[in-house]
Backbone as CSV, one residue per row, in Angstrom:
resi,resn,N_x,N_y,N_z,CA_x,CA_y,CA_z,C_x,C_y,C_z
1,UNK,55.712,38.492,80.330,54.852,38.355,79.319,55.479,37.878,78.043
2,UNK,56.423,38.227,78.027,57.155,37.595,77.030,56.885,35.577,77.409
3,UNK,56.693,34.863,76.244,56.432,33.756,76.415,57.650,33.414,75.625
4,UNK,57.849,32.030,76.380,59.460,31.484,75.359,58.744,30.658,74.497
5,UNK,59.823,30.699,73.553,59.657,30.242,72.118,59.973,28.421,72.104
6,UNK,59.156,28.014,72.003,59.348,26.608,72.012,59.442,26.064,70.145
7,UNK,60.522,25.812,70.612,61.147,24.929,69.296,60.581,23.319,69.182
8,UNK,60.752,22.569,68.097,59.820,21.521,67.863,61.434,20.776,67.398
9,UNK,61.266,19.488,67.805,61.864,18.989,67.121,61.865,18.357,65.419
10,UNK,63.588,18.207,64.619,62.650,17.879,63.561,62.373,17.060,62.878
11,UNK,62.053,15.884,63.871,61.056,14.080,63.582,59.573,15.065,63.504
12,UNK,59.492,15.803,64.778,57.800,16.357,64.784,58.061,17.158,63.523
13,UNK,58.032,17.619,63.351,58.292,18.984,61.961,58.183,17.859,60.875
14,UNK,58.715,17.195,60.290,58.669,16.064,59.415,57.335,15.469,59.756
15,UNK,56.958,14.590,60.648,55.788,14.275,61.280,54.430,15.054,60.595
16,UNK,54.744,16.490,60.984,53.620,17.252,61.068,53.398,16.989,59.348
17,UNK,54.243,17.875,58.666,54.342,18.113,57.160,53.552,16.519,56.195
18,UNK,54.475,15.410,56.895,54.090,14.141,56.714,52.577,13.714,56.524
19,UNK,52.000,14.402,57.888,51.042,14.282,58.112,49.665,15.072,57.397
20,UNK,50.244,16.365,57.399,49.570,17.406,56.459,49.577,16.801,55.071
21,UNK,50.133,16.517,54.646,50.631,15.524,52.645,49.524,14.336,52.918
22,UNK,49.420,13.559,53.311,49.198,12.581,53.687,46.901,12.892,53.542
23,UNK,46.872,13.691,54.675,45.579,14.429,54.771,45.088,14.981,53.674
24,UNK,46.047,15.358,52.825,45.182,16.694,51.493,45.394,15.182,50.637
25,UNK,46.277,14.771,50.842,46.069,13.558,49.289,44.997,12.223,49.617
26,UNK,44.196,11.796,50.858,43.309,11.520,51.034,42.073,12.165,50.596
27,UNK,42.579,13.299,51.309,41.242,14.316,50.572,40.958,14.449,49.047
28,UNK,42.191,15.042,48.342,41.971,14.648,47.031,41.689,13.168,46.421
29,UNK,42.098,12.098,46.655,41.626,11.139,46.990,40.322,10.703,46.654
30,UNK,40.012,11.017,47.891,38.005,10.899,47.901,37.199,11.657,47.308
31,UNK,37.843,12.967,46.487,37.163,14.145,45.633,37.268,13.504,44.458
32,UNK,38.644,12.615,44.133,38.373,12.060,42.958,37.686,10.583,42.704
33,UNK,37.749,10.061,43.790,36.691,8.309,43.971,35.336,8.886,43.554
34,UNK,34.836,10.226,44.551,33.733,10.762,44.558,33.084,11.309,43.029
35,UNK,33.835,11.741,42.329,33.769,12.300,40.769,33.216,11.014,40.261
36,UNK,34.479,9.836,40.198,34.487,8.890,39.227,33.030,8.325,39.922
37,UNK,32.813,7.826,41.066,31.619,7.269,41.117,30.402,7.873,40.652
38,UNK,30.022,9.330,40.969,29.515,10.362,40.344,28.612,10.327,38.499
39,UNK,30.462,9.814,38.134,30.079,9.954,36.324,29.838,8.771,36.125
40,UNK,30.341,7.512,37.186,29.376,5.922,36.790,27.820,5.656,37.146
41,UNK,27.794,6.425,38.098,26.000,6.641,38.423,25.232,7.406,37.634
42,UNK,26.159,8.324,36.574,25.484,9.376,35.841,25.148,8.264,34.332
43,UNK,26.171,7.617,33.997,26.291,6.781,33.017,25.169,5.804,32.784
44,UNK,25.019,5.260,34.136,23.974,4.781,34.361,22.815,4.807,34.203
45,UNK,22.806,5.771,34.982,21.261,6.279,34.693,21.020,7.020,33.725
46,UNK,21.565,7.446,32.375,21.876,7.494,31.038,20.987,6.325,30.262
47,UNK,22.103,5.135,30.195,21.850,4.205,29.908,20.228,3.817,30.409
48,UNK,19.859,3.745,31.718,18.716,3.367,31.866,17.473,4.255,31.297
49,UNK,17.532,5.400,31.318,16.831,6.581,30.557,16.719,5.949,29.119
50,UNK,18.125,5.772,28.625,17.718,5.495,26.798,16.928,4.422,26.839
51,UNK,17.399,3.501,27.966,16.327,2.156,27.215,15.511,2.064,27.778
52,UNK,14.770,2.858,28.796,13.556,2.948,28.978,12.376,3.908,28.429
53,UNK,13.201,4.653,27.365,12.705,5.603,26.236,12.559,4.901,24.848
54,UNK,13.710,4.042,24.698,13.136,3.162,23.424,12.172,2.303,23.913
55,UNK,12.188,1.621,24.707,11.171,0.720,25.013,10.047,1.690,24.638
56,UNK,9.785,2.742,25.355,8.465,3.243,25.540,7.994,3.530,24.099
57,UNK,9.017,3.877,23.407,9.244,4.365,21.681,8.420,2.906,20.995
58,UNK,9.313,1.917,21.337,8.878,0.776,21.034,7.141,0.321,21.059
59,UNK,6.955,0.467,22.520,5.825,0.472,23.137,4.623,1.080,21.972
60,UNK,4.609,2.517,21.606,4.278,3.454,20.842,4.064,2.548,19.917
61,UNK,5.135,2.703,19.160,4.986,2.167,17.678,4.276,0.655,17.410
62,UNK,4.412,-0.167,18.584,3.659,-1.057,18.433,2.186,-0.779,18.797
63,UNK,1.911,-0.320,19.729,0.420,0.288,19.811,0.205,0.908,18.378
64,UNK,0.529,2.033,18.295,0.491,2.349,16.328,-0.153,1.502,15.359
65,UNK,0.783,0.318,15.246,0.902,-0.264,14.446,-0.648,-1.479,14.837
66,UNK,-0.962,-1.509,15.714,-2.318,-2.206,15.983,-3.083,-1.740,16.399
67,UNK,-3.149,-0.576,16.195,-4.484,0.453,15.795,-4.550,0.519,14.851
68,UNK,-3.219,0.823,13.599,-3.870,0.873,12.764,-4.611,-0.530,11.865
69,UNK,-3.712,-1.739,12.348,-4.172,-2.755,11.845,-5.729,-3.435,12.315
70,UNK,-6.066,-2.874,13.284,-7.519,-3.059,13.991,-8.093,-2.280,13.122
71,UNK,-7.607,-0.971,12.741,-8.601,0.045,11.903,-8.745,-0.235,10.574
72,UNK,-7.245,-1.012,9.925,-7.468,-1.546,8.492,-8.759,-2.736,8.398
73,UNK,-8.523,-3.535,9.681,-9.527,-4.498,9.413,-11.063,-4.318,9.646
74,UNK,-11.226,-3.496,10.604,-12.863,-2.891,10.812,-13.132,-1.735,9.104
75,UNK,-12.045,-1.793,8.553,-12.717,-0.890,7.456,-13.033,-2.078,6.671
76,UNK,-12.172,-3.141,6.347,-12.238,-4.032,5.786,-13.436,-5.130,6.157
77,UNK,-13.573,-4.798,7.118,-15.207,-5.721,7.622,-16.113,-4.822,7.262
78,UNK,-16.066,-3.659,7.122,-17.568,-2.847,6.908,-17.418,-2.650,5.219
79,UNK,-18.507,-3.206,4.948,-19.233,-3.121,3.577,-19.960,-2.094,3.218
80,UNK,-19.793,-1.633,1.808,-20.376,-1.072,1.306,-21.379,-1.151,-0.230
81,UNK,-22.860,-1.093,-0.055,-23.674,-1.649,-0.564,-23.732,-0.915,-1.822
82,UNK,-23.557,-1.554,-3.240,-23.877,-0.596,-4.344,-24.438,-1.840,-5.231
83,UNK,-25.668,-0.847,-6.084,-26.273,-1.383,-6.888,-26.196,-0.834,-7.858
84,UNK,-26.292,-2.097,-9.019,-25.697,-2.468,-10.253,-26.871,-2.429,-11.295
85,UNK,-27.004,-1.562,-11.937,-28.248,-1.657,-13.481,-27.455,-1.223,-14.463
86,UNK,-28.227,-1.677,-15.364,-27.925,-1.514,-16.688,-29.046,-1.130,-18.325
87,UNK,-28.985,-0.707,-18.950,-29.912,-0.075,-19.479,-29.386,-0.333,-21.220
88,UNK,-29.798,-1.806,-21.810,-31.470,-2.596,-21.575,-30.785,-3.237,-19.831
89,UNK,-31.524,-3.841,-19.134,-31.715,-4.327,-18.575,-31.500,-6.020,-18.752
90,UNK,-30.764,-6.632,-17.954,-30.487,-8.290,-18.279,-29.101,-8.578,-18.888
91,UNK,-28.067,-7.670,-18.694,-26.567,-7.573,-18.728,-25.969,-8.642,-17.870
92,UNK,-25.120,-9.106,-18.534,-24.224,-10.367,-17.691,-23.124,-8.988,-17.071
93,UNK,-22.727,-9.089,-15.773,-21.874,-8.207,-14.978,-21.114,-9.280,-14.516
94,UNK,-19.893,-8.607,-14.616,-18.144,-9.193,-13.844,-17.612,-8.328,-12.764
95,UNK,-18.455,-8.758,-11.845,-17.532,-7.108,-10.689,-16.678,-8.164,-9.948
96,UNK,-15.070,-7.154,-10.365,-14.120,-7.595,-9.458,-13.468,-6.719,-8.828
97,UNK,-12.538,-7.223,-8.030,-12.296,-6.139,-6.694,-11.247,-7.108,-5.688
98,UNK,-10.292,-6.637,-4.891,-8.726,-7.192,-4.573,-9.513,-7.754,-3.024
99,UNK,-9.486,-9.260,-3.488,-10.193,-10.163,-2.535,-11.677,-10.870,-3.260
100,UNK,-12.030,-10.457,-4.155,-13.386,-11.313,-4.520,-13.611,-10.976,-5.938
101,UNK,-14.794,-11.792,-6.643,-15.538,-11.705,-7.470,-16.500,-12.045,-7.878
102,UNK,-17.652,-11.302,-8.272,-19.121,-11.667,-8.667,-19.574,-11.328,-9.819
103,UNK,-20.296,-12.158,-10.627,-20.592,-12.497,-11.761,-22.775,-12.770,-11.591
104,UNK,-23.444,-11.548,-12.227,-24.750,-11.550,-12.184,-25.155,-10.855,-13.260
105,UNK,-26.666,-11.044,-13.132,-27.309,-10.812,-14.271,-28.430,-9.006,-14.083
106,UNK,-27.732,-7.975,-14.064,-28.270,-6.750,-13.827,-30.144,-6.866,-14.019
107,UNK,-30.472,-6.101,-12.840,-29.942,-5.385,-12.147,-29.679,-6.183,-10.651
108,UNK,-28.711,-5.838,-9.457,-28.260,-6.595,-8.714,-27.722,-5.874,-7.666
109,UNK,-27.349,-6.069,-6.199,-27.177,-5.507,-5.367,-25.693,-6.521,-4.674
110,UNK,-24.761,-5.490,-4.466,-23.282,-5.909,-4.437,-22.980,-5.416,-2.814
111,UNK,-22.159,-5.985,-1.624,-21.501,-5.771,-0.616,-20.302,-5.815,-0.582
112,UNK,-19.229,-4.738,-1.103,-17.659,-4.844,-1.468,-17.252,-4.343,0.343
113,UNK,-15.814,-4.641,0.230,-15.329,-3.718,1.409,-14.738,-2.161,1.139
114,UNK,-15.418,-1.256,2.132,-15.171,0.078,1.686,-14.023,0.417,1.319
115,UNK,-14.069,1.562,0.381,-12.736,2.245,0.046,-11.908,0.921,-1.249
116,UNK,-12.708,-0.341,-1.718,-12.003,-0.925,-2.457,-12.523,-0.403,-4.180
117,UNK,-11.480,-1.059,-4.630,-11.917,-0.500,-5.839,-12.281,-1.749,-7.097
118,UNK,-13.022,-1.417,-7.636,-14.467,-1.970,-8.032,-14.185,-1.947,-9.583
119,UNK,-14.124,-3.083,-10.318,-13.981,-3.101,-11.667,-15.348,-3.922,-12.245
120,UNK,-16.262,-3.075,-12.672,-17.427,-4.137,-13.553,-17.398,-3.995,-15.065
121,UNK,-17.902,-4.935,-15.786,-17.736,-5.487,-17.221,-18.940,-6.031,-17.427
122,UNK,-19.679,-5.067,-18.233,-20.904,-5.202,-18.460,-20.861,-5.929,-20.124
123,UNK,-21.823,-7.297,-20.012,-21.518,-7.766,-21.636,-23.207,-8.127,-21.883
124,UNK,-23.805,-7.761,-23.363,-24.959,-8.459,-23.271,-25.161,-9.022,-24.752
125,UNK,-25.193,-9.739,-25.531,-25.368,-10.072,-26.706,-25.906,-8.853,-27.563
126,UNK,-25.379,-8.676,-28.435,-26.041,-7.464,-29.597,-26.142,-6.401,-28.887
127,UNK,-25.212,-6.196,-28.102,-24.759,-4.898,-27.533,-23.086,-4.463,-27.438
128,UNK,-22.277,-3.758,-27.562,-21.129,-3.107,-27.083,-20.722,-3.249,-25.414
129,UNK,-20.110,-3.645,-25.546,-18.765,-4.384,-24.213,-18.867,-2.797,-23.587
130,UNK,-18.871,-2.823,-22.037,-18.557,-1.538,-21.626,-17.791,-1.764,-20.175
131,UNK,-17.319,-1.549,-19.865,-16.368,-1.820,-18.047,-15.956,0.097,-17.654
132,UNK,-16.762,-0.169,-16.309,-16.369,0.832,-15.619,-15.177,0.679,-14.178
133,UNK,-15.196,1.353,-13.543,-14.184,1.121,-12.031,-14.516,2.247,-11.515
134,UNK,-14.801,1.884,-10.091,-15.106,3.079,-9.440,-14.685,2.489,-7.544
135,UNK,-14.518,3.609,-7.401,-13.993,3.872,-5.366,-15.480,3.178,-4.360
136,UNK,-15.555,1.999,-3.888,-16.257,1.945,-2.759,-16.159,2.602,-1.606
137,UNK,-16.639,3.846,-1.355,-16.174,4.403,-0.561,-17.732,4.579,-0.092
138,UNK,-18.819,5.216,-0.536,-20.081,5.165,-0.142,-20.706,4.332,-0.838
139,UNK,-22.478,4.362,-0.506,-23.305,3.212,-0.960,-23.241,4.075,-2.290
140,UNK,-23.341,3.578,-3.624,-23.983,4.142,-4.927,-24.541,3.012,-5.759
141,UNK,-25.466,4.052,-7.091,-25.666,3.288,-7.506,-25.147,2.942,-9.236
142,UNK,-24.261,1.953,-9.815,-23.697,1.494,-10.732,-24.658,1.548,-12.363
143,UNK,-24.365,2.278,-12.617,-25.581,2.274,-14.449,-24.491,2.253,-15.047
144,UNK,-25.236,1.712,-16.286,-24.324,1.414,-17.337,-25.579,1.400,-18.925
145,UNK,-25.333,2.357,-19.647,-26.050,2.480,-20.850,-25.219,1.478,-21.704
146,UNK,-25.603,0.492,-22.521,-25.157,0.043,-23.108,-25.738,0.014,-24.732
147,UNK,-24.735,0.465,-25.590,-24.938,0.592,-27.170,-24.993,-0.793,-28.311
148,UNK,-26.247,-0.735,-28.754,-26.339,-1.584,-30.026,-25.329,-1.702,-30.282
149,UNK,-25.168,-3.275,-30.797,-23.580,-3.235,-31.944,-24.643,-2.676,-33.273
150,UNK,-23.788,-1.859,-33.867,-23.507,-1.597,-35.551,-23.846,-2.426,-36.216
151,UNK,-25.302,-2.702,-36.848,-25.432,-4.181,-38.050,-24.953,-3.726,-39.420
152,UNK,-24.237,-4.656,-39.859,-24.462,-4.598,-41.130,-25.312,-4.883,-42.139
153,UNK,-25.706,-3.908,-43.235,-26.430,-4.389,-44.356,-26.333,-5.592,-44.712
154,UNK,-27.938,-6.248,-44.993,-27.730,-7.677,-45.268,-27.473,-7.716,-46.425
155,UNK,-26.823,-8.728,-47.103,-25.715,-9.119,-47.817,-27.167,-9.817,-49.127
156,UNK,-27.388,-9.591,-50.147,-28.228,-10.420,-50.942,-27.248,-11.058,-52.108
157,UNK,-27.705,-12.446,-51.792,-27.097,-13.624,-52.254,-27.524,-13.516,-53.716
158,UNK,-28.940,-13.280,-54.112,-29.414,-13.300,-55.281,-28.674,-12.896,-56.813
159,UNK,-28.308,-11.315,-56.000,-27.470,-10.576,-56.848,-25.684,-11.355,-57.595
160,UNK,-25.825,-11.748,-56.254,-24.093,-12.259,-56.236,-24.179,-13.782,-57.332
161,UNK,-24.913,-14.429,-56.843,-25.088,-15.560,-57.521,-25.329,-15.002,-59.119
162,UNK,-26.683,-14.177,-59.152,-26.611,-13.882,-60.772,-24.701,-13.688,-61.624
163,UNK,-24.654,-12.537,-60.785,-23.123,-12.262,-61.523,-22.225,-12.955,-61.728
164,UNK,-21.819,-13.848,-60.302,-21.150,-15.319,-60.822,-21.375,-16.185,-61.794
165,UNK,-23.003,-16.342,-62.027,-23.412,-17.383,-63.518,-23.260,-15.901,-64.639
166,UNK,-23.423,-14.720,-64.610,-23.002,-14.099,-65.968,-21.264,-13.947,-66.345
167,UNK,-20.329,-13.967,-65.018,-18.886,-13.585,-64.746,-18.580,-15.130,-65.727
168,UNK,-19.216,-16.327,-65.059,-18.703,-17.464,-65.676,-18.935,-17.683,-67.210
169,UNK,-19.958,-17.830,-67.621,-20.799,-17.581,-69.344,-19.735,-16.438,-69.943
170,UNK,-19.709,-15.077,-69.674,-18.615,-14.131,-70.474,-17.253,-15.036,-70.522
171,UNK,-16.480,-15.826,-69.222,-15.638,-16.160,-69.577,-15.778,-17.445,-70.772
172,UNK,-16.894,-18.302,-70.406,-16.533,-19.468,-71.301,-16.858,-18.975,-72.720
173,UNK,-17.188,-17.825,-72.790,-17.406,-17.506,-74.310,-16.285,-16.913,-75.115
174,UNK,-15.449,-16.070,-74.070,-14.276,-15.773,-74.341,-13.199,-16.862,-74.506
175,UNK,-13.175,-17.773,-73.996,-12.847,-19.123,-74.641,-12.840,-19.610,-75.566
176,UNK,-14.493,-19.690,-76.045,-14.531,-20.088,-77.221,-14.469,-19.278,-78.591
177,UNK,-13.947,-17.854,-78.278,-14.332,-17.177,-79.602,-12.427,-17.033,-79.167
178,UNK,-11.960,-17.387,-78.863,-10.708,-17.285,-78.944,-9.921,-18.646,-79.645
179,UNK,-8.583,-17.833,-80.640,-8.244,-18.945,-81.389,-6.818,-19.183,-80.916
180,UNK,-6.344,-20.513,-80.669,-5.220,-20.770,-80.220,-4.188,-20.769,-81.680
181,UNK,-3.299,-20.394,-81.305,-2.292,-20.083,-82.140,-0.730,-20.896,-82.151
182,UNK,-0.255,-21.671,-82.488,0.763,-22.533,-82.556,1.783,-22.509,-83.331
183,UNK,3.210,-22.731,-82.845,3.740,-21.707,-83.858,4.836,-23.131,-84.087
């Protein structure tokens, strides 16, 4: 029962060891090919993630940006109706506003674009200048009281003229009762 001990020669012994080195550094080897390919597929698909997230970012912000410009312009197409009096009645009006201007004779009916803002200048002979500004935002309606100018007392010529022919006569008399003196 005793079994004999078989000895190896030592090319095989070298061989073996050779062989064992050889095996683990393949192995390590392919653990490390396996890593590096690993973190280039990870890189990758990194990279493809970001720019298929800005795009989409992109995507976004351009949708955004033409909604809201569809929404600036449907506000900008819808009008809003306000009417314009004035009190006397028959006022020359200047309504201006960023894109147009109209020029009528109160009372009058105006179509601005909503939300703009609205400058009128109400003028009527023998009346006081008045300009308001106001938000188109709903339909309203624009009044404007406008004040008499201030007359002045009329001026009588009669009076003035007398005093000028008495102002002139005192002087030419003072003239003549005056004696020149020569020395």
């Amino acid at each position: 029962m005793n079994q004999p001990i078989l000895h190896h020669s030592q090319a095989w012994i070298v061989f073996t060891y050779v062989s064992f080195v050889g095996a683990l550094a393949m192995v390590v080897g392919g653990i490390i090919l396996f890593v590096l390919q690993q973190s280039n597929e990870n890189r990758r698909a990194a990279e493809q993630a970001a720019h298929l997230a800005a795009q989409r970012i992109g995507d976004q912000a351009r949708q955004a940006a033409q909604r809201a410009e569809e929404e600036q312009k449907r506000q900008e197409s819808e009008r809003v109706q306000l009417s314009v009096v004035s009190d006397p009645i028959g006022a020359v009006v200047e309504a201006t506003w960023n894109g147009g201007v109209k020029a009528a004779v109160t009372p009058f009916d105006l179509a601005v674009p909503r939300n703009a803002s609205v400058r009128f200048a109400f003028t009527k002979k023998e009346f006081v200048s008045y300009t308001i500004e106001i938000l188109a935002d709903t339909p309203k309606v624009v009044r404007a009281s406008l004040l008499a100018e201030p007359k002045a007392p009329p001026v009588v010529k009669a009076k003035s003229e007398r005093s000028a022919k008495k102002a002139k006569q005192a002087s030419s008399e003072s003239d003549e009762s005056s004696i020149p003196v020569e020395f």
